[in-house]
Phi, psi and omega in degrees: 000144184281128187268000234012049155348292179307312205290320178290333161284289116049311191260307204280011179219051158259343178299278204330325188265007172284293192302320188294304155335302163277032178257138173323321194269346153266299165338296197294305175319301188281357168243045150077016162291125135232099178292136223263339175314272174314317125037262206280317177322305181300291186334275157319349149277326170309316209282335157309277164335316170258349145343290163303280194311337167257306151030278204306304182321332175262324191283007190252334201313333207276340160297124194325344219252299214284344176292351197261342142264035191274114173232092175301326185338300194288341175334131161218033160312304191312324185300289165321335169283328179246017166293303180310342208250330164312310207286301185279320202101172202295355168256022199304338171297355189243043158228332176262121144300170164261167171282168159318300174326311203271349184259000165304299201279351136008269193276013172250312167310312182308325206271326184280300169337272137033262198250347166210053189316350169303311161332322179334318196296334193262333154269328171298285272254291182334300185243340169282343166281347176283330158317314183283297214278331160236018162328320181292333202266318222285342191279316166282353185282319203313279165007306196263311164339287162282351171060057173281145223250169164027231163290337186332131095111026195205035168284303131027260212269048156220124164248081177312325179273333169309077194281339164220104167353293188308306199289012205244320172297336172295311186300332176290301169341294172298292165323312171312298154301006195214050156257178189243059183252147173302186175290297183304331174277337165279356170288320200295315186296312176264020144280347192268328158312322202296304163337312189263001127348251293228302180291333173315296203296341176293323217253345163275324168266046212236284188291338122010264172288004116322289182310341193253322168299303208297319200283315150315316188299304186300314165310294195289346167283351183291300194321313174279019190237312147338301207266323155295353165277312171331000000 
């Protein structure tokens, strides 16, 4: 029986993807601020974040819940890595860390694998459909912003085996409503979106107050190069 499942996550997290939205540091990112710092900063929590979450997806598959959304397609470690070796270079692991933020939501994705791996469904849903759904517009603002060529540092957002979205995104939907959850577990699964919310805006306002260093550092050098001209 069907749950709408999609429609209801969907309805129970627009406050949350509202708020996540409006943290400064996506607001700059979507009016074409992009610091390259930060960036690459962002990149790298990610590559954390999906990490966990497919780690959890494969010890998990065999769970009833989680087979009914095991999509590899969407996997973007792999992406994020070479994203990672533009940004860092071919040794980027020994350069990258998680942020605090990013190791909240780590161990909160660990935990859930762990101990309610149904849950699971409620961090894939968060970030490979938000991914799917503006990957395209968020890869040209990044493309233009840094003035980045071809694939260079924005793979991230190509899912190569997806060959039509729309239909790809239909088909999640459709998985989604047709898992195999209780009434309480669908409560449970779009509070825990509201969660995996809540840690996405943590880990956006953490590059926030990068990006606010940086955009300071740059007002005091005009100033001073003003005032040597004066």
């Amino acid at each position: 029986m069907s749950t709408n499942l999609a429609q209801q996550l969907r309805e129970g997290t627009t406050k949350s993807h509202s708020m996540a939205e409006n943290v400064s540091f996506v607001k700059s990112f979507l009016g074409g601020v992009v610091d390259k710092k930060s960036y690459r900063k962002l990149v790298a929590n990610l590559f954390f974040v999906y990490s966990a979450i497919e780690e959890e997806m494969e010890k998990n598959k065999d769970n009833n819940v989680v087979q009914s959304i095991y999509f590899p397609e969407l996997y973007r470690k792999l992406s994020l890595s070479k994203d990672l070796e533009y940004y860092y270079g071919p040794e980027w692991n020994k350069y990258v860390i998680p942020s605090d933020a990013t190791q909240n939501y780590v161990s909160r994705i660990h935990y859930i694998g762990l101990h309610k791996p149904e849950l699971l469904i409620s961090h894939a849903y968060t970030r490979y459909m938000g991914d799917l759904s503006g990957g395209q517009i968020l890869k040209k603002i990044a493309k233009n912003a840094m003035n980045l060529h071809g694939t260079d540092g924005t793979q991230f957002y190509d899912f190569n085996t997806i060959k039509d979205d729309k239909s790809f995104k239909k088909q999640y939907r459709l998985a989604l409503d047709n898992a195999p959850v209780t009434n309480d577990q669908v409560t449970q699964i779009i509070a825990e979106a509201n969660v995996a919310f809540n840690l996405n805006m943590k880990v956006f306002q953490e590059l926030n107050s990068n990006l606010i260093r940086v955009m300071v550092m740059l007002l005091l050098n005009t100033i001073g190069n003003l005032r040597k001209k004066i």
